[in-house]
N, CA, C and O atoms as a MOPAC input file, in Angstrom:
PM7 MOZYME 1SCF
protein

 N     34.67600 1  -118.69500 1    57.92300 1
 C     35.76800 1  -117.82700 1    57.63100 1
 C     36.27200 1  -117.15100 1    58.89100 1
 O     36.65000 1  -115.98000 1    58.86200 1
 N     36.28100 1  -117.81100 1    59.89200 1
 C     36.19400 1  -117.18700 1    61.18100 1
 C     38.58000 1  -117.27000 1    61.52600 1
 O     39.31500 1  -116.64300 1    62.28900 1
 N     38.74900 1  -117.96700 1    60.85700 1
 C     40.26400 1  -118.12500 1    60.75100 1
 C     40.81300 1  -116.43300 1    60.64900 1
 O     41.60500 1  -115.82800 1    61.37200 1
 N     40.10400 1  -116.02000 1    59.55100 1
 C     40.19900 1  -114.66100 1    58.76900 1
 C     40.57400 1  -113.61800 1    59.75500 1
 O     39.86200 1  -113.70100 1    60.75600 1
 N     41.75000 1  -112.33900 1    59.83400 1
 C     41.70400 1  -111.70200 1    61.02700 1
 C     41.04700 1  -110.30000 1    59.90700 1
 O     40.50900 1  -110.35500 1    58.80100 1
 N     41.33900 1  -109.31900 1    60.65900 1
 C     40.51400 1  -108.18100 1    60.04100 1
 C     41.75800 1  -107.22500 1    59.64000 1
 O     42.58500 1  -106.71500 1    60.39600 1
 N     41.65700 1  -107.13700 1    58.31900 1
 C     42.85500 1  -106.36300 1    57.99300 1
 C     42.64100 1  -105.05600 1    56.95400 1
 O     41.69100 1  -105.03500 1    56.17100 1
 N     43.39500 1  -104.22400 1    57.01300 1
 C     43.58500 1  -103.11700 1    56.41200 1
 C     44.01500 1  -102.92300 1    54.74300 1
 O     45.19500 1  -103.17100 1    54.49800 1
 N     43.70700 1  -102.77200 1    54.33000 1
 C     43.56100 1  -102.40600 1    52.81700 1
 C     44.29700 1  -100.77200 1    52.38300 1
 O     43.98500 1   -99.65000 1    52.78300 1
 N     45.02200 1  -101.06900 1    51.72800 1
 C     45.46800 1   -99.10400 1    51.62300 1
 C     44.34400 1   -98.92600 1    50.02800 1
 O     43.81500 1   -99.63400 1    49.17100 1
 N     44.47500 1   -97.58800 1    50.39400 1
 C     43.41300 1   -97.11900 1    49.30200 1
 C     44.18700 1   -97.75700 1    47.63100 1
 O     43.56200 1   -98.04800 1    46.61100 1
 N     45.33200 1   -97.80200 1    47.80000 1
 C     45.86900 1   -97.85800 1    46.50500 1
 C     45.39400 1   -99.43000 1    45.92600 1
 O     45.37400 1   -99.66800 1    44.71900 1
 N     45.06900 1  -100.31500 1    46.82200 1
 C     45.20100 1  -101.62800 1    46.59400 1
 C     43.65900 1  -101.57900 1    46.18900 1
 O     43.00600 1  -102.35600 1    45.49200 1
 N     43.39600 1  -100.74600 1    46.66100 1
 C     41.38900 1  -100.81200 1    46.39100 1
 C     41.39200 1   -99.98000 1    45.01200 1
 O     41.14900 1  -100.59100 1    43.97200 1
 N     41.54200 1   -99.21100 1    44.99600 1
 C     41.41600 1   -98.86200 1    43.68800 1
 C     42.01400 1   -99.77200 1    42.55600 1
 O     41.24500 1  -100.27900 1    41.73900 1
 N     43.19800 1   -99.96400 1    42.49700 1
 C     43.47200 1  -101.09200 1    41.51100 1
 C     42.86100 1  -102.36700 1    41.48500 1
 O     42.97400 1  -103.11400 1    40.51300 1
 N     42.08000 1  -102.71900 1    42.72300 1
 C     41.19900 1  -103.99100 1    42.54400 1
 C     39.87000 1  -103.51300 1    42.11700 1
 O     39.04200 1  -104.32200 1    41.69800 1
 N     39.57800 1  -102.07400 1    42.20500 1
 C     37.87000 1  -101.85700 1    41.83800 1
 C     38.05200 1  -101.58500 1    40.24600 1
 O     37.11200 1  -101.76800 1    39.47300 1
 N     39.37300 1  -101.12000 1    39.79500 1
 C     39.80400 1  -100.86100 1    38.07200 1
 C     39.55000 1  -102.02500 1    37.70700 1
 O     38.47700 1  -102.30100 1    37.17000 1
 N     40.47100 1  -102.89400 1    37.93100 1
 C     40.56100 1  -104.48400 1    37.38200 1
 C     38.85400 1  -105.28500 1    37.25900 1
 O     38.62100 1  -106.22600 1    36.50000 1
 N     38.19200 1  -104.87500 1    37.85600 1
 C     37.27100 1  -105.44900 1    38.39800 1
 C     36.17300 1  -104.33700 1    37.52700 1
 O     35.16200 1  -105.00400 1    37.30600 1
 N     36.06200 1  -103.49600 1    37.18800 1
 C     35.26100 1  -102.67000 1    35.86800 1
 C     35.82000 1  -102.62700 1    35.02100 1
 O     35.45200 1  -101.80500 1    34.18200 1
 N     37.40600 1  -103.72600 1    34.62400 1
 C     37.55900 1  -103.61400 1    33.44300 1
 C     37.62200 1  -104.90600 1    32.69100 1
 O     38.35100 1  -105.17700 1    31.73700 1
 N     36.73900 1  -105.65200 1    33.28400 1
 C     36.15000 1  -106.76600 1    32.95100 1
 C     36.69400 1  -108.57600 1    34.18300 1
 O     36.34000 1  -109.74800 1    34.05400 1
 N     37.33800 1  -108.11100 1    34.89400 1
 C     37.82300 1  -109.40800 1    35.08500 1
 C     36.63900 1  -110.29500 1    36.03100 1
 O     35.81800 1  -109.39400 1    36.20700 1
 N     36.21000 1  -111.21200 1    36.56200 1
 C     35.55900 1  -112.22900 1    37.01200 1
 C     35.81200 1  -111.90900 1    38.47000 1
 O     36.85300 1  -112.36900 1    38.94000 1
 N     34.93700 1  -111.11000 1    39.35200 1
 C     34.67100 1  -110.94700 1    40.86500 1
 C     35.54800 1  -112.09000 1    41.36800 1
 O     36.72700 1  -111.81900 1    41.59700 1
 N     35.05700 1  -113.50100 1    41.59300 1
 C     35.42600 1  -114.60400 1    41.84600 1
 C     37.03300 1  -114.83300 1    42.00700 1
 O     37.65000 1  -114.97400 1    43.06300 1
 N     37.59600 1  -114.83100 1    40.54400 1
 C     38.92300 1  -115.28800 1    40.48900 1
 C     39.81500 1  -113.94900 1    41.06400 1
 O     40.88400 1  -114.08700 1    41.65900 1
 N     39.21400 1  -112.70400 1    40.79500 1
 C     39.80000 1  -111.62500 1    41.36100 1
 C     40.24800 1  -111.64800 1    43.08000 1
 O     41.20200 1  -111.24800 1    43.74700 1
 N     39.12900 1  -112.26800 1    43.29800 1
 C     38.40000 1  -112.13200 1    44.77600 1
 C     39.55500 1  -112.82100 1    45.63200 1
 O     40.08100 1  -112.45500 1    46.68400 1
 N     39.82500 1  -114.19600 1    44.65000 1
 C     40.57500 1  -115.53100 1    45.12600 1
 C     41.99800 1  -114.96900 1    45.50900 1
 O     42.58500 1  -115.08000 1    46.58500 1
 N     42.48000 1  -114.21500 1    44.12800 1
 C     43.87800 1  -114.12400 1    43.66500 1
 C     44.32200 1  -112.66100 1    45.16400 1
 O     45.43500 1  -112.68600 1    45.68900 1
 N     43.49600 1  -111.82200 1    45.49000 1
 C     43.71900 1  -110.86700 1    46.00100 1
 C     43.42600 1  -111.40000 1    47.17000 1
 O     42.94000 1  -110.42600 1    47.74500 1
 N     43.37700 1  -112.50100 1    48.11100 1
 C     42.51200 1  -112.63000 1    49.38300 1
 C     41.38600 1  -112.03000 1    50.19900 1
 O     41.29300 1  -111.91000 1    51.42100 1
 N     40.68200 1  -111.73700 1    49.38100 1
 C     39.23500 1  -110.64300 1    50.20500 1
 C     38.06300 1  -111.24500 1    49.53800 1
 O     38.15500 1  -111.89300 1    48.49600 1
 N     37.04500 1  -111.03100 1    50.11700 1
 C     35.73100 1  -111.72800 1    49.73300 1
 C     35.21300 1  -110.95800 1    48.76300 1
 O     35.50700 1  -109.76600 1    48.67900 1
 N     34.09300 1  -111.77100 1    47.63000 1
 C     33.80700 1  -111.44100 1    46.52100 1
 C     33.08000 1  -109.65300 1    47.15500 1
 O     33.60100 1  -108.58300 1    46.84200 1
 N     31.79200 1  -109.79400 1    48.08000 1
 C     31.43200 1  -108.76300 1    48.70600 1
 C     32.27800 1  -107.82300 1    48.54700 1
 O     32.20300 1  -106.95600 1    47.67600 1
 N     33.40600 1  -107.96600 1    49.63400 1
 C     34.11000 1  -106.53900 1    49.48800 1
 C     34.57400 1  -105.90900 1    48.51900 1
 O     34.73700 1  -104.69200 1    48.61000 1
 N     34.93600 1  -106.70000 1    47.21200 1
 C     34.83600 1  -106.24200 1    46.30000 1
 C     33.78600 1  -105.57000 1    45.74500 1
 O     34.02900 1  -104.45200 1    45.29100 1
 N     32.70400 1  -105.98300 1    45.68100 1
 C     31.37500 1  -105.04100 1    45.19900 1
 C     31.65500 1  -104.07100 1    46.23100 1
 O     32.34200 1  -103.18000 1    45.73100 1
 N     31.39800 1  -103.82800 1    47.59500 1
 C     31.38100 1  -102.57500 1    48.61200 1
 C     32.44300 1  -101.84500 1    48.27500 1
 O     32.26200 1  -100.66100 1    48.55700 1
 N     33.61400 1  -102.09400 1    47.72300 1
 C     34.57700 1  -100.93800 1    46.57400 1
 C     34.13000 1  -100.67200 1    45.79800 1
 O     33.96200 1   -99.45200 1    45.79300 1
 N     33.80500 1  -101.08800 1    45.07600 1
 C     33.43800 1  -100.84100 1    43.45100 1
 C     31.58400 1   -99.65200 1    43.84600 1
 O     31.45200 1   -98.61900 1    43.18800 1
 N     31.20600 1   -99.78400 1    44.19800 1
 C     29.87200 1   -99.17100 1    44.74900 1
 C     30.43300 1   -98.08400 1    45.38200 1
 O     30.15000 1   -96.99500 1    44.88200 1
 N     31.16700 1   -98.08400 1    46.36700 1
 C     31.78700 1   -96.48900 1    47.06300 1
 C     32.83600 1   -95.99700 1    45.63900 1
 O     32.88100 1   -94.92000 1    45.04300 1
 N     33.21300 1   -96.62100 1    45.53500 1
 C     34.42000 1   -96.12900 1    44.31900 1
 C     33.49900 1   -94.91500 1    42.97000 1
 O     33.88400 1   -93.87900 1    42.43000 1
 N     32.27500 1   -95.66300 1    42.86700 1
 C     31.24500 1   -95.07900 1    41.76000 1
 C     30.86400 1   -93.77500 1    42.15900 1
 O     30.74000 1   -92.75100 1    41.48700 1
 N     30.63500 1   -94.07100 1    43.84700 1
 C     29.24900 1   -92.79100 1    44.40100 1
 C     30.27700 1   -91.47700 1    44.54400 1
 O     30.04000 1   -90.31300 1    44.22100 1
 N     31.52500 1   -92.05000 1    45.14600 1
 C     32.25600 1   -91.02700 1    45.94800 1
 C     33.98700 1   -91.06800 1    45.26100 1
 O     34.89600 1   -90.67500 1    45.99200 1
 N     34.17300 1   -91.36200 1    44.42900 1
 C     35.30100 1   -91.66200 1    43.75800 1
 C     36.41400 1   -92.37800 1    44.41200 1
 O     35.98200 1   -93.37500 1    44.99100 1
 N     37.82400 1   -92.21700 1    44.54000 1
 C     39.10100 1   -92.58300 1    45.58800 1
 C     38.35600 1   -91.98400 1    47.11500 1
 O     38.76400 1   -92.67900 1    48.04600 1
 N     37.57800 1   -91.10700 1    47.49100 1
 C     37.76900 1   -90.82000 1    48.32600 1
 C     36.67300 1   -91.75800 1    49.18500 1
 O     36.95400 1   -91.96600 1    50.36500 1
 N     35.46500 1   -92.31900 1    48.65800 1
 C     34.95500 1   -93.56700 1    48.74400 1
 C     35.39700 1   -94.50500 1    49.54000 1
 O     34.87800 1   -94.84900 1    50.60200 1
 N     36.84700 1   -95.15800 1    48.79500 1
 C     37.67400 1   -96.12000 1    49.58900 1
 C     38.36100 1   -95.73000 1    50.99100 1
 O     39.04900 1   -96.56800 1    51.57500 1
 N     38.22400 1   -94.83500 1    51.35900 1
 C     38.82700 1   -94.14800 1    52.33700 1
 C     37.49600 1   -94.09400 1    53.72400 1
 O     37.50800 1   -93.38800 1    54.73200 1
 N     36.64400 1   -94.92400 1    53.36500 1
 C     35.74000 1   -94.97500 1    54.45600 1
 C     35.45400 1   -95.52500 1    55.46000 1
 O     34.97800 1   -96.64600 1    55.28300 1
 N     35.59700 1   -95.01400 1    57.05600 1
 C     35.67700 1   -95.83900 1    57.68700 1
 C     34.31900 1   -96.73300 1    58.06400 1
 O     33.46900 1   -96.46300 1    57.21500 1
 N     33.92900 1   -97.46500 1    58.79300 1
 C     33.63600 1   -98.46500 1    58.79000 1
 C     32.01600 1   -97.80500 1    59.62900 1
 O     31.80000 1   -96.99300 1    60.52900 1
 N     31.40100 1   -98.42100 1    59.00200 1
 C     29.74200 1   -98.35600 1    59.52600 1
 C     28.12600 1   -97.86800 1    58.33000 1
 O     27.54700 1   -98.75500 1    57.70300 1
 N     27.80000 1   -96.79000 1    58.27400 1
 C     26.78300 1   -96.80800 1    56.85500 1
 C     27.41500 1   -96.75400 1    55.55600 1
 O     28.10700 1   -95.82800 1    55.13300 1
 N     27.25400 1   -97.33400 1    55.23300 1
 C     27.75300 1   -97.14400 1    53.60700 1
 C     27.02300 1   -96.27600 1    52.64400 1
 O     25.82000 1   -96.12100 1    52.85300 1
 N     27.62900 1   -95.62000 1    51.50200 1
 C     27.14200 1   -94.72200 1    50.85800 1
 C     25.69900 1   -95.28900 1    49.93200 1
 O     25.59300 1   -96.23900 1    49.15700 1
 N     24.81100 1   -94.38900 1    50.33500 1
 C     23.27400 1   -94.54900 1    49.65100 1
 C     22.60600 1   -95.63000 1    50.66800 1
 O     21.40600 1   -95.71500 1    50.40800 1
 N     22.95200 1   -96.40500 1    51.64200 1
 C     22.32900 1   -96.85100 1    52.54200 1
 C     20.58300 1   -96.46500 1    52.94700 1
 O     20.18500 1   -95.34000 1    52.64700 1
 N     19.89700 1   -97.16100 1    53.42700 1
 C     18.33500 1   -96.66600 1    53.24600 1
 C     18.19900 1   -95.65200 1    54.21700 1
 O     17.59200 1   -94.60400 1    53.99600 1
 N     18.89400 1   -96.00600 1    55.57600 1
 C     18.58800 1   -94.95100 1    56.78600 1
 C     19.43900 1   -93.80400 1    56.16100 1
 O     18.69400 1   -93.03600 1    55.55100 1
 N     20.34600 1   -93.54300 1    56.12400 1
 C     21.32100 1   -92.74900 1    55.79400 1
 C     20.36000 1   -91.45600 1    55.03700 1
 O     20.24800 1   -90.29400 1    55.42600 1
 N     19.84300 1   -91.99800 1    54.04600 1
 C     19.77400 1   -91.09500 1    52.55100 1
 C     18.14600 1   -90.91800 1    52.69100 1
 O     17.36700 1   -91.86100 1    52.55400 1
 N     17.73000 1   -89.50100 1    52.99800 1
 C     16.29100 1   -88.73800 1    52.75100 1
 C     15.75700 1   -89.61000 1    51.49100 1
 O     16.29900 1   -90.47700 1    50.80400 1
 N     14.49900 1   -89.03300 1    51.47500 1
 C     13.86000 1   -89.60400 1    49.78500 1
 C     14.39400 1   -88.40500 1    48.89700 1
 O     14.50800 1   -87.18800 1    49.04500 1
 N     14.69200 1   -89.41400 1    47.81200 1
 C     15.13700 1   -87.88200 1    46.81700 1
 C     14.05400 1   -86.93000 1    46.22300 1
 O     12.98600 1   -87.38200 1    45.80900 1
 N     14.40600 1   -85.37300 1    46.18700 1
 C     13.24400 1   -85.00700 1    45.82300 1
 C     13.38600 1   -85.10700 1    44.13600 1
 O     14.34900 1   -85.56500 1    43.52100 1
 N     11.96600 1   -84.46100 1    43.49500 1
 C     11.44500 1   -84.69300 1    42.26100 1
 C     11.51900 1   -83.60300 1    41.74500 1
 O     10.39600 1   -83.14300 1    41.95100 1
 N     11.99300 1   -82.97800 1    41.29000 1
 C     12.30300 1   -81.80200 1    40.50500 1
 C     11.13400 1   -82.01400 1    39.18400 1
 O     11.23000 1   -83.00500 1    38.46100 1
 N     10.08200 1   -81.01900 1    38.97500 1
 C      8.71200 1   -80.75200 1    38.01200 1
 C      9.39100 1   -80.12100 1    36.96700 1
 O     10.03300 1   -79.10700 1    37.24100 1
 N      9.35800 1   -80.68100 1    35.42200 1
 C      9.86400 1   -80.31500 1    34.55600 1
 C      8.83000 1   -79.80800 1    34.16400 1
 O      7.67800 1   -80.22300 1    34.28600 1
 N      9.35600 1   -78.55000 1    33.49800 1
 C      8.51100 1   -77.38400 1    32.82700 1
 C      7.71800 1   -77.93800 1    31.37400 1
 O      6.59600 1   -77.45700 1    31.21300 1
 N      8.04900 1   -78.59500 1    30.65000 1
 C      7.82000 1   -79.43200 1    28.98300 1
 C      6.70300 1   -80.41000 1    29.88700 1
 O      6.99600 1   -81.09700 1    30.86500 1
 N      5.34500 1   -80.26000 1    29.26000 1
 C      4.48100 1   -81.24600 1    29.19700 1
 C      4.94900 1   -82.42000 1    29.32000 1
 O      4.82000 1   -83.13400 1    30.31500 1
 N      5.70700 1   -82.77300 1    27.98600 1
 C      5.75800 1   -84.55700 1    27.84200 1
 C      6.28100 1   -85.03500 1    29.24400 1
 O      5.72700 1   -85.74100 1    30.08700 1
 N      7.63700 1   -84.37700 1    29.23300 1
 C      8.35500 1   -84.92500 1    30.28900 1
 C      7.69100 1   -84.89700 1    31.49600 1
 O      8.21200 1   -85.63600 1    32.33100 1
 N      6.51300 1   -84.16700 1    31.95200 1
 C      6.07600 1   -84.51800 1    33.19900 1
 C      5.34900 1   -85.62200 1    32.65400 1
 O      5.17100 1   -86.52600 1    33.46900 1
 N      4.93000 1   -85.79100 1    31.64000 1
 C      3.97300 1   -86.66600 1    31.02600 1
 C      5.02900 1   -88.44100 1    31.70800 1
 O      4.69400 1   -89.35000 1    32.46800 1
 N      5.71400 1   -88.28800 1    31.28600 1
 C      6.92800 1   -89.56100 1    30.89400 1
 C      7.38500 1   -89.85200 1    32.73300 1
 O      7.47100 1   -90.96200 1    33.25600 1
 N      7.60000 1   -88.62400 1    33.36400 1
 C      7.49300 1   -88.60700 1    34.23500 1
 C      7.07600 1   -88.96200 1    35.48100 1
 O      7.76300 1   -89.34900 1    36.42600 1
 N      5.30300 1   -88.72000 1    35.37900 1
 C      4.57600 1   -89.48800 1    35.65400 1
 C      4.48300 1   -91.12700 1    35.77300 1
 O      4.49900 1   -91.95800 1    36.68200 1
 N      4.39300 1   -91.12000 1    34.57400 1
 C      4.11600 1   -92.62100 1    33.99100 1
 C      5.75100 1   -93.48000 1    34.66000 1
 O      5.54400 1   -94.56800 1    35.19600 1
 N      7.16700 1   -93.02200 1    34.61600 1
 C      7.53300 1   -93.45500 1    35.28100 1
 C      7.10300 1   -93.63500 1    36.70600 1
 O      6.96000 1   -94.81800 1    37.01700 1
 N      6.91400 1   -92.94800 1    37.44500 1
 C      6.09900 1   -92.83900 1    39.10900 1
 C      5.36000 1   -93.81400 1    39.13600 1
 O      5.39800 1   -94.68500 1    40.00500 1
 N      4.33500 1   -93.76900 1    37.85600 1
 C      3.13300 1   -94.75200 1    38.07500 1
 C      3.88300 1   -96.34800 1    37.80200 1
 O      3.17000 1   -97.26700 1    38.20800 1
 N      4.86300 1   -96.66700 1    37.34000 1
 C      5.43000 1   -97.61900 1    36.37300 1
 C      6.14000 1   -98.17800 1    37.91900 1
 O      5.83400 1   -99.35900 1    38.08600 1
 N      6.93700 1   -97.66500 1    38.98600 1
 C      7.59700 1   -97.75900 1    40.00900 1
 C      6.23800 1   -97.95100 1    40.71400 1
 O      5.81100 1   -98.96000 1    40.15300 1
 N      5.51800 1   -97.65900 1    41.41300 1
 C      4.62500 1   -98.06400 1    41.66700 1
 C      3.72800 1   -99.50900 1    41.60000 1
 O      3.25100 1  -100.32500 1    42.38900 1
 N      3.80500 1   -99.30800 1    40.29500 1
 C      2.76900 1  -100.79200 1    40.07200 1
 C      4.35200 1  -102.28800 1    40.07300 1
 O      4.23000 1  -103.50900 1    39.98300 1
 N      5.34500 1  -101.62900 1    40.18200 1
 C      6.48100 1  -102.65100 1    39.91900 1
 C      6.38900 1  -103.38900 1    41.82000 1
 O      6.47900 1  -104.55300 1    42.21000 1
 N      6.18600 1  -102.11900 1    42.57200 1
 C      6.02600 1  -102.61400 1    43.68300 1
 C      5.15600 1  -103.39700 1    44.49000 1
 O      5.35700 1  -104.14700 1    45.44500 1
 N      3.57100 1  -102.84100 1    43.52600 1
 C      2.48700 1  -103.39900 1    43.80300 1
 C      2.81900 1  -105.38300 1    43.25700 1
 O      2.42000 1  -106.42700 1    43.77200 1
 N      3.50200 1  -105.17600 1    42.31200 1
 C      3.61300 1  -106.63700 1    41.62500 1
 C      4.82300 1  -107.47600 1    42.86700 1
 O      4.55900 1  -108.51100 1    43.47900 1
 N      5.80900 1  -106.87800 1    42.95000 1
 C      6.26300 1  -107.32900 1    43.97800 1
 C      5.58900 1  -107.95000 1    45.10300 1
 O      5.74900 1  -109.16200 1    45.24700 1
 N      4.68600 1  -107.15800 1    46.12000 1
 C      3.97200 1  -107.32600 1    47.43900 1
 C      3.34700 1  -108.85000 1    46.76700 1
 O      3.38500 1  -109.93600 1    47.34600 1
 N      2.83900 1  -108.61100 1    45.54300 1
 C      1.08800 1  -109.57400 1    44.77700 1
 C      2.32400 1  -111.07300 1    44.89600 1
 O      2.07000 1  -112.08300 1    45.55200 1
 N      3.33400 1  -110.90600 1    44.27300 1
 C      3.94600 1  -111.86900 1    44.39200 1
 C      4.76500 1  -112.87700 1    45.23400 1
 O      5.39300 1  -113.88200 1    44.90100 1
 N      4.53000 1  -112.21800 1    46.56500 1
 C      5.82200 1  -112.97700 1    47.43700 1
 C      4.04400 1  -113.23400 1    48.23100 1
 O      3.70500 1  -114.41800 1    48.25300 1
 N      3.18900 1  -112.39400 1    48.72300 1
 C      1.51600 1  -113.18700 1    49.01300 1
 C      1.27200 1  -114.17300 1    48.24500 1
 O      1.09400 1  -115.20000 1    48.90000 1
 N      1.18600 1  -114.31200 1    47.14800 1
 C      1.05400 1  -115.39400 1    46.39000 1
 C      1.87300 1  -116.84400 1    47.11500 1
 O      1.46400 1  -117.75300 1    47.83700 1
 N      3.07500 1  -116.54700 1    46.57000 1
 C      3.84000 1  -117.81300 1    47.26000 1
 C      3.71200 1  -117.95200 1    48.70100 1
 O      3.97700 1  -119.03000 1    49.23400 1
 N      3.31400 1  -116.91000 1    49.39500 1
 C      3.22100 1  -117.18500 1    51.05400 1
 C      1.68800 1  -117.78800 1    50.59700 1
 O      2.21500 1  -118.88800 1    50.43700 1
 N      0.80700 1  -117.94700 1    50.38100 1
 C     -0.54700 1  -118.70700 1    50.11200 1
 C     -0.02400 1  -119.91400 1    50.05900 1
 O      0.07300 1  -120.72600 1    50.98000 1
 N      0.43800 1  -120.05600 1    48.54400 1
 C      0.95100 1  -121.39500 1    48.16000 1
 C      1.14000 1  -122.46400 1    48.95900 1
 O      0.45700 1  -123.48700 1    48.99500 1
 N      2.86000 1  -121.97200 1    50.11400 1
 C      3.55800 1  -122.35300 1    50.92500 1
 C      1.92300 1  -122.72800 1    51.83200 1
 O      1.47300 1  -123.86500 1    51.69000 1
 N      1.26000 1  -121.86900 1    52.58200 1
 C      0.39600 1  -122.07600 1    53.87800 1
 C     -0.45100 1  -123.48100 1    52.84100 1
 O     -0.39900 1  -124.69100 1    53.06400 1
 N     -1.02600 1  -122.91000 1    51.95100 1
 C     -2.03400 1  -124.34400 1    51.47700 1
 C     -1.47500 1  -125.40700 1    51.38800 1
 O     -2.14900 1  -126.35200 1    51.79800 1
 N      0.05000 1  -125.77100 1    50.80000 1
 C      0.63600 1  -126.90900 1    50.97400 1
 C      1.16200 1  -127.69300 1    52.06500 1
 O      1.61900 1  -128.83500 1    52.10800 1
 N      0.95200 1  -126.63600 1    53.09300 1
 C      1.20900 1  -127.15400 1    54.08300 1
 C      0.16600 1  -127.62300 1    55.31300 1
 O      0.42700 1  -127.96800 1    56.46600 1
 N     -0.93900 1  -127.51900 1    54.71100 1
 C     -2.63000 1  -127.66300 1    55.42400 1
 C     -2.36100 1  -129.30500 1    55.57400 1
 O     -1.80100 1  -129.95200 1    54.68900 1
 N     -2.91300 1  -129.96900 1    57.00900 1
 C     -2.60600 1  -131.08300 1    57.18800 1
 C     -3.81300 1  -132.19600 1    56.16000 1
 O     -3.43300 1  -133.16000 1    55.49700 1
 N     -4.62000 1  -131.93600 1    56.22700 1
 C     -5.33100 1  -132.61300 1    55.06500 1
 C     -5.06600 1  -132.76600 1    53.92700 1
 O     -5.25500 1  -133.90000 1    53.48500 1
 N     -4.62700 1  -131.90600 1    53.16600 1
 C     -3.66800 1  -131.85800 1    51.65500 1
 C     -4.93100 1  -131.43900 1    51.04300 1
 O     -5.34400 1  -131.99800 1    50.02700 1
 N     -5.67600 1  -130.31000 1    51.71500 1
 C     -7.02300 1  -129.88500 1    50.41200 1
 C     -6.43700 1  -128.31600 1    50.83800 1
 O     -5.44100 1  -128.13800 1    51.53900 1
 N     -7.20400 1  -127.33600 1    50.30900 1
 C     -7.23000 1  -126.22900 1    49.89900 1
 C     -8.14800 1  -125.74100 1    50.99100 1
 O     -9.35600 1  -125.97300 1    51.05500 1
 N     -7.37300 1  -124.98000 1    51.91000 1
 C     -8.31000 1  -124.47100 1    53.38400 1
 C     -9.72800 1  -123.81000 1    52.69600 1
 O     -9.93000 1  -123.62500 1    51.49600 1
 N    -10.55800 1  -123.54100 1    53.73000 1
 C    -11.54200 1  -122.49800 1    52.90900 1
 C    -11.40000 1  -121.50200 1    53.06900 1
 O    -10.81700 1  -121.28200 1    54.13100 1
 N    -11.67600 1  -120.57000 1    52.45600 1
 C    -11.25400 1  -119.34700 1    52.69400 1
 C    -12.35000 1  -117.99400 1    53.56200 1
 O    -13.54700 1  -118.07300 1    53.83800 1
 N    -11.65100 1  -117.16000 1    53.74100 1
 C    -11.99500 1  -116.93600 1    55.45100 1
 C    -12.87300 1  -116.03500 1    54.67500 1
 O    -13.75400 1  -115.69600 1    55.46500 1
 N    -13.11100 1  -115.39700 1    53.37000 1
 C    -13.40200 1  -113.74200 1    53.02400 1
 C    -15.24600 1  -114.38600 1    52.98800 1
 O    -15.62100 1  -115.50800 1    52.64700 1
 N    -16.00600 1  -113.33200 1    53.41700 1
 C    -17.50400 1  -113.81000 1    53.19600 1
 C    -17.79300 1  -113.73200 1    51.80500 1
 O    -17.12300 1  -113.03800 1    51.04100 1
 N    -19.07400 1  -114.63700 1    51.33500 1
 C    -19.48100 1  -114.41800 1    49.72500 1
 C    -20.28500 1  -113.79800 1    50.04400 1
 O    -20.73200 1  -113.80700 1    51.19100 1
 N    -20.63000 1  -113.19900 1    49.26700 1
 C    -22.44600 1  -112.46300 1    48.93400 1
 C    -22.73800 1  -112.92100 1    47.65900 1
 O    -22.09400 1  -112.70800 1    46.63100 1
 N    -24.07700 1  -113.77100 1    47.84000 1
 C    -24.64300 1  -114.16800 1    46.78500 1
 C    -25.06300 1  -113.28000 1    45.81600 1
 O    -25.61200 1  -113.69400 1    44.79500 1

């Protein structure tokens, strides 16, 4: 897409493409019909949510909620039992979602290394037994 020069968008054209585009139409054909990449459409529609019209009006470099950008949010301790209860258990629930994450992409990095062992057996493995 290197043909492509870099062009300017007025806010008005972004907003009526981020409307059209939450009011059901197909990223894709939108994307086509308006000349801009499906992306930039989502990167409107995402500033358009966080920061309203004034969103589209952003110049160019972190984008809103970005990882460096944005502290950790804090946790505000609800006074009602349950809800710290529910609370919790969300924390713990985010947590183990991540732990499953890490378990899973090790997994396939195993996989990948054993299938690729020049013998075609199953390396041995390095951890000591104790009988």
């Amino acid at each position: 897409m290197s043909d492509r020069t870099n062009r300017v968008f007025t806010t008005g054209f972004k907003e009526r493409a981020v409307l059209r585009l939450e009011a059901g139409e197909q990223a894709t054909a939108l994307a086509a019909e308006l000349g801009v990449r499906r992306k930039l459409l989502y990167d409107w529609s995402k500033s358009y949510r966080l920061l309203g019209v004034a969103g589209l009006n952003r110049k160019r470099g972190p984008k809103p909620g970005g990882r460096r950008s944005s502290p950790a949010p804090e946790r505000t301790v609800p006074a009602d039992p349950l809800a710290q209860a529910r609370a919790r258990v969300a924390e713990l629930e985010r947590l183990v979602g991540r732990q499953q994450v890490d378990l899973d992409f090790f997994r396939r990095a195993l996989r990948l290394t054993d299938a690729g062992s020049p013998s075609g057996t199953v390396p041995i493995s390095t951890r000591s037994s104790k009988p």
